[in-house]
C-alpha positions as CSV (number, residue, x, y, z in Angstrom):
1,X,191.0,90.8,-77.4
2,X,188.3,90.6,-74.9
3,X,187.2,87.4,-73.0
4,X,184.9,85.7,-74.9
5,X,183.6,83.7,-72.3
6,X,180.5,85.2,-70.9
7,X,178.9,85.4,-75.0
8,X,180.1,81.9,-75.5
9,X,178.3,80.4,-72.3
10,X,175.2,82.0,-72.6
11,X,175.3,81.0,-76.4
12,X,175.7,77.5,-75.1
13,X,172.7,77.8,-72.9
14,X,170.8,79.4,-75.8
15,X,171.7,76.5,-78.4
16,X,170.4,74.1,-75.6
17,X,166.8,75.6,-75.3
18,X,167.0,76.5,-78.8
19,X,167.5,72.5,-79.5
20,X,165.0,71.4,-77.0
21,X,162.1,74.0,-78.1
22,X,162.6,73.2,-82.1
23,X,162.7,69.5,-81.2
24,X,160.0,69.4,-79.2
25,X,158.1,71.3,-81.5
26,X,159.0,68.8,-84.5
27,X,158.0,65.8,-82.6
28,X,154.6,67.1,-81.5
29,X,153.5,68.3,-84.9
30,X,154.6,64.8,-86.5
31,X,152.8,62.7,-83.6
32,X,155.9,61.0,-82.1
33,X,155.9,59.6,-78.7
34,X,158.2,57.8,-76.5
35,X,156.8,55.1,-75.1
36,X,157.2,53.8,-71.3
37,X,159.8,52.0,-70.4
38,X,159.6,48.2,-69.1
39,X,158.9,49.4,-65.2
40,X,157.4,46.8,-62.2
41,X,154.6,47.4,-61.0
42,X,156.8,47.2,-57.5
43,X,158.9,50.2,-59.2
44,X,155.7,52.4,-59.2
45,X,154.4,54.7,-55.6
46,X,153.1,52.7,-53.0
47,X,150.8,55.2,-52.5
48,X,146.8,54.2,-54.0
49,X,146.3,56.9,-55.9
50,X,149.1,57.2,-58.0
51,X,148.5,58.3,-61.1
52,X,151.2,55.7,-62.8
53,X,148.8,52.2,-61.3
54,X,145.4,52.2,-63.1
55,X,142.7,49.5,-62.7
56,X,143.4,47.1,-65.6
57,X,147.1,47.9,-66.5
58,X,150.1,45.9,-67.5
59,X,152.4,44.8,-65.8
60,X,155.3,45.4,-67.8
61,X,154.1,48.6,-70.1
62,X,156.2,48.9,-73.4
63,X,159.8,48.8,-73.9
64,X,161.7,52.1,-74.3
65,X,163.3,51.2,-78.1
66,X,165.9,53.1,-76.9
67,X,168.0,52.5,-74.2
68,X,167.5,51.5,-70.7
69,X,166.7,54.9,-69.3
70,X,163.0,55.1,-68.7
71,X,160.6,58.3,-69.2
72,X,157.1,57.0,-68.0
73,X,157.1,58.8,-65.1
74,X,157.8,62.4,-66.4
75,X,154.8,64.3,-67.3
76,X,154.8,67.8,-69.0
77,X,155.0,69.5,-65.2
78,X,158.5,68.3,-65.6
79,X,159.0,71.2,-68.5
80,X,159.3,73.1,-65.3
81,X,161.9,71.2,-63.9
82,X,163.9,71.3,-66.9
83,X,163.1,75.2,-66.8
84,X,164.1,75.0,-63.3
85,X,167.4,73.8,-63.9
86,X,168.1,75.8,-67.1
87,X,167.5,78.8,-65.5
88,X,169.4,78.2,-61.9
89,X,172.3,77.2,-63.5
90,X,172.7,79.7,-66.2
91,X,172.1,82.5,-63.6
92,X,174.5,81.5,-61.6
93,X,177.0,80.8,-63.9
94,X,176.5,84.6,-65.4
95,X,177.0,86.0,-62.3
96,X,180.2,84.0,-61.5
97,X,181.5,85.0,-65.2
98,X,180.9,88.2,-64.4
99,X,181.9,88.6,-60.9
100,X,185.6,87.0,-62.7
101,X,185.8,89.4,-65.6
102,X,185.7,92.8,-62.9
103,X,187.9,91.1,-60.3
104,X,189.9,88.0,-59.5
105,X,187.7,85.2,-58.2
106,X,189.1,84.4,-54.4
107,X,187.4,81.4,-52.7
108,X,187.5,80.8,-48.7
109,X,186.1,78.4,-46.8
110,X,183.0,79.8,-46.9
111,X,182.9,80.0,-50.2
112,X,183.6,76.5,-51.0
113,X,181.2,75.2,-48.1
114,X,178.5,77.0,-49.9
115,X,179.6,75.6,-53.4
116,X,179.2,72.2,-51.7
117,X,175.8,73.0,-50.3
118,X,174.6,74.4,-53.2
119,X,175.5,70.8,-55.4
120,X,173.3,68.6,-52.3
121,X,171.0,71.3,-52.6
122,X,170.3,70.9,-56.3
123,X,170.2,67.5,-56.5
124,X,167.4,67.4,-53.2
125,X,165.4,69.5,-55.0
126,X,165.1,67.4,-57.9
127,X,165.4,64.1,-56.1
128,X,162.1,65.5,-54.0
129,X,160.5,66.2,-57.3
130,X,160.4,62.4,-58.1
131,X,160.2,60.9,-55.3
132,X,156.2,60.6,-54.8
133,X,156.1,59.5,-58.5
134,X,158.7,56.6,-57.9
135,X,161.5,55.5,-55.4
136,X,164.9,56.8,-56.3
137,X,166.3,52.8,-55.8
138,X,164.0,52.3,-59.1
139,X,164.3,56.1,-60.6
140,X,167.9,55.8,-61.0
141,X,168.3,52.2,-61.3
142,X,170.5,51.3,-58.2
143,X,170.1,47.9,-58.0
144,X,172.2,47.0,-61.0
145,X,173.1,43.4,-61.1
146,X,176.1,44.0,-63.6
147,X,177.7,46.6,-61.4
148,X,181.1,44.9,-62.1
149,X,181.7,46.3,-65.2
150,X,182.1,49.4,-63.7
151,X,185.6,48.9,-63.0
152,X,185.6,48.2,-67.0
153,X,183.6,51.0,-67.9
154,X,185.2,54.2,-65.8
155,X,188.8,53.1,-66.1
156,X,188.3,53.1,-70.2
157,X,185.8,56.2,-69.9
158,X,188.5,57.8,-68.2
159,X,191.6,56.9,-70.6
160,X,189.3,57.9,-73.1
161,X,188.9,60.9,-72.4
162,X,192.3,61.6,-71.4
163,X,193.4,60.6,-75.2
164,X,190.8,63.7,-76.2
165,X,192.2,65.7,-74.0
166,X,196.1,65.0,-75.1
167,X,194.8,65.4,-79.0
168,X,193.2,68.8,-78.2
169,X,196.3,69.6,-76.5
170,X,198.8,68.7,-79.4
171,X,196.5,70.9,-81.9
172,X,196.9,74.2,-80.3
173,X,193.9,74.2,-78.3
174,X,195.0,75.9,-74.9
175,X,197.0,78.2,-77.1
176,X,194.5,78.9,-78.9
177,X,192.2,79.7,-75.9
178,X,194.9,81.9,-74.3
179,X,195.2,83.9,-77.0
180,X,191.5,84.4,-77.5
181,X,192.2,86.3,-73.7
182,X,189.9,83.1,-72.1
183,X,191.6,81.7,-68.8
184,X,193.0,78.5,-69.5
185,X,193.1,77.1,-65.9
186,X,190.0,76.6,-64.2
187,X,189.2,78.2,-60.6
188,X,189.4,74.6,-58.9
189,X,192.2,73.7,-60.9
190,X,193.9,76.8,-59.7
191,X,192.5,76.1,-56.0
192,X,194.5,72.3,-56.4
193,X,197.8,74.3,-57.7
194,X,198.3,77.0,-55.7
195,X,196.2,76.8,-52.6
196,X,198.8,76.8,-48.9
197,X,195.1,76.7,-46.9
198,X,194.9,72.5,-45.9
199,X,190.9,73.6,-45.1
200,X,190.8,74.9,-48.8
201,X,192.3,72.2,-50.3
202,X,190.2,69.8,-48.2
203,X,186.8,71.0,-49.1
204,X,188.1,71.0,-52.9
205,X,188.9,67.7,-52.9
206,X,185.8,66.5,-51.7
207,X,183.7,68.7,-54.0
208,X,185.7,67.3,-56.7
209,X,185.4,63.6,-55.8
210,X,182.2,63.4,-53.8
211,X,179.7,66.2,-54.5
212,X,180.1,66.6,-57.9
213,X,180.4,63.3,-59.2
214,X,177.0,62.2,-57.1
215,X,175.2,65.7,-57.6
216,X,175.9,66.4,-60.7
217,X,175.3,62.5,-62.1
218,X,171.7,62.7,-60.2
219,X,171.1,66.4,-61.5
220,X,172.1,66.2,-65.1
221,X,171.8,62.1,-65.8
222,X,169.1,61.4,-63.1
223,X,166.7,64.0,-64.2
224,X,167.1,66.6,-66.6
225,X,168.5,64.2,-69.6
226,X,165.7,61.6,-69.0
227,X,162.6,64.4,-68.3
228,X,164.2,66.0,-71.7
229,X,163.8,62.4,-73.2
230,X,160.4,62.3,-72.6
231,X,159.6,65.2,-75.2
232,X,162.9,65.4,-77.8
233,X,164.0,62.1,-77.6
234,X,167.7,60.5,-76.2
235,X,170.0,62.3,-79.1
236,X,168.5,65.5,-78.9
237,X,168.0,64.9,-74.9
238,X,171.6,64.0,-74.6
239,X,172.5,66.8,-76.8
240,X,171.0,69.8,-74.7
241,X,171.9,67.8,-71.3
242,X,175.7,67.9,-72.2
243,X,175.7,71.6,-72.8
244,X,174.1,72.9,-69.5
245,X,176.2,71.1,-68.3
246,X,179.2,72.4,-69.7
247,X,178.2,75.8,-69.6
248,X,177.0,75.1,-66.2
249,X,180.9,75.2,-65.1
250,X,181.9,78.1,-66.4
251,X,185.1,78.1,-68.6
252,X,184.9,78.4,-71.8
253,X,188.7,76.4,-72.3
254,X,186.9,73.0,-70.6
255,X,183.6,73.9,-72.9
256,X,184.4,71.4,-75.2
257,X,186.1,68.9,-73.8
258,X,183.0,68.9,-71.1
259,X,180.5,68.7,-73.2
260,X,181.7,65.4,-75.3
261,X,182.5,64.4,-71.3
262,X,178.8,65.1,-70.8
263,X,177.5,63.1,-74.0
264,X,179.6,60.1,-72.9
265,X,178.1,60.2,-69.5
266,X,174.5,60.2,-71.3
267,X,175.7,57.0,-73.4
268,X,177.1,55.6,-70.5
269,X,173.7,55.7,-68.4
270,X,171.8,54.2,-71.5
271,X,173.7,51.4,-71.9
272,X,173.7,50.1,-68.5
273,X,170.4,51.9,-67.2
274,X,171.8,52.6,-63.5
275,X,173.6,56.1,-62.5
276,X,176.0,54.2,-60.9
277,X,177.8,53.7,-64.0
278,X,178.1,57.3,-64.6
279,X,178.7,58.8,-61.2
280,X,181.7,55.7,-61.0
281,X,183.0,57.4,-64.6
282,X,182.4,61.1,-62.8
283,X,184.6,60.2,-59.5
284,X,187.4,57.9,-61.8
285,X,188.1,60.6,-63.9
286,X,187.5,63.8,-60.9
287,X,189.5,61.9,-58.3
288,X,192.3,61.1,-61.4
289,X,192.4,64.5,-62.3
290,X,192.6,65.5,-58.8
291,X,195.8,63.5,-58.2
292,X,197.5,64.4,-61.0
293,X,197.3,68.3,-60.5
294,X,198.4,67.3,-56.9
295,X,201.3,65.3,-58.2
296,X,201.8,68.2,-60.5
297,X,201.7,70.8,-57.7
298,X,204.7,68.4,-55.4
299,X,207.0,67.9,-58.7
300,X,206.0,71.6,-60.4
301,X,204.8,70.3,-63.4
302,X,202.5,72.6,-66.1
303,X,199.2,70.4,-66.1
304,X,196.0,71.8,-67.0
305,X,192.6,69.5,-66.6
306,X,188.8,70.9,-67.1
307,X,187.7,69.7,-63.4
């Protein structure tokens, strides 16, 4: 049977915009806006002319009524940041699918460094998209004064998860995947397992633990789930957010298990309103997965882990 993968993926990418257009389309016909979130004046641009500080306005605009993840400052020029990020990733994800199915996928270095640059690069980009509409201490709610449930929240984000993973495991799952022809072990994964190169290994582990968990969370959390807010709302928002981005990895075996990963991150910013909460949960469960395929690779034991 032939690899599924590349039909899946861009199905998962399809559903996404398919999900966002409908939804969007819905809400506008019915009248149904979001409105601002509670945001300080001090939150808004320093600068005078900002569009966000009018003559006359509140100080503390309307409550969200749901969640603590605000959408005043996205306007409908951010349907071409969401655009943006739809179609980077599902480009490059096509062309890594493909490049896999003709021949085996070898990283280098250079490969990797690029991978890493690419992640800073994405999240820049977006970062320098909000940033004269708000600064990114207020956009992504860093100063969070509960920050010490994080080491409540990604510990139990991280064993749940792990308890998914084990009961797609027990059903068949990864058998079921093999014999669909899909690779069952992702590139990284494989880099973790196999790789004698210290420099290889080195750059994997930091993509793993730093880049990704920071990129990503500011990428995927930061701005495309709340700018998709703004027009669908936080379930259909969270929705098409967790699928990018887990099609936006590339394996159709960690699809799934990605993807509810993705919606838990969603929840997880929501409830606490900072993306520290989420990129915490990201590097728990990236730098836990990482030490187990090491410890796995010293003792020779069969682990697989969506990474």
């Amino acid at each position: 049977m032939s690899d599924p993968t590349e039909f899946v993926i861009t199905a998962t990418f399809m559903a996404a915009m398919g999900i966002f257009a409908v939804t969007a389309a819905v809400r506008r016909l019915r009248g149904i806006q979001i409105s601002p979130a509670a945001v300080p004046v001090e939150a808004l641009s320093s600068d005078d002319g900002s569009p966000y500080q009018t003559p006359g306005s509140p100080v503390f605009p309307p409550e969200l009524p749901h969640g603590r993840v605000p959408v005043w400052l996205y306007q409908p020029l951010d349907l071409l940041g969401i655009g943006f990020i739809f179609v980077l990733f599902f480009g490059l994800v096509m062309a890594s699918v493909r490049a896999s199915a003709e021949a085996e996928l070898v990283l280098d270095v250079n490969g990797m460094v690029a991978s890493i640059a690419f992640q800073f690069i994405s999240a820049g980009i977006v970062t320098f998209f909000v940033i004269p509409r708000i600064r990114p201490v207020e956009w992504l709610g860093l100063r969070w004064p509960a920050w010490r449930w994080v080491f409540l929240i990604a510990p139990s984000a991280v064993l749940s998860m792990w308890v998914f993973f084990g009961i797609l495991q027990a059903s068949g799952f990864m058998e079921w995947m093999e014999s669909l022809g899909v690779e069952a072990v992702q590139d990284s994964v494989k880099l973790l397992q196999t790789s004698t190169d210290p420099a290889i290994i080195g750059l994997m582990v930091f993509a793993a633990v730093v880049a990704a968990p920071l990129c990503e969370e500011i990428v995927f959390r930061g701005y495309f789930y709340p700018a998709a807010k703004k027009f669908v709302g936080p379930w259909a928002a969270g929705i098409c957010s967790a699928l990018v981005f887990a099609a936006a990895h590339g394996s159709l075996a960690a699809l799934l298990p990605l993807f509810i990963f993705g919606c838990v991150l969603v929840f997880i910013y929501e409830k606490t309103g900072s993306l520290w909460a989420p990129v915490a949960v990201h590097f728990c469960f990236n730098g836990a997965t990482v030490l187990i395929q090491m410890i796995a690779r010293h003792y020779h034991l069969p682990l697989d882990a969506p990474l």
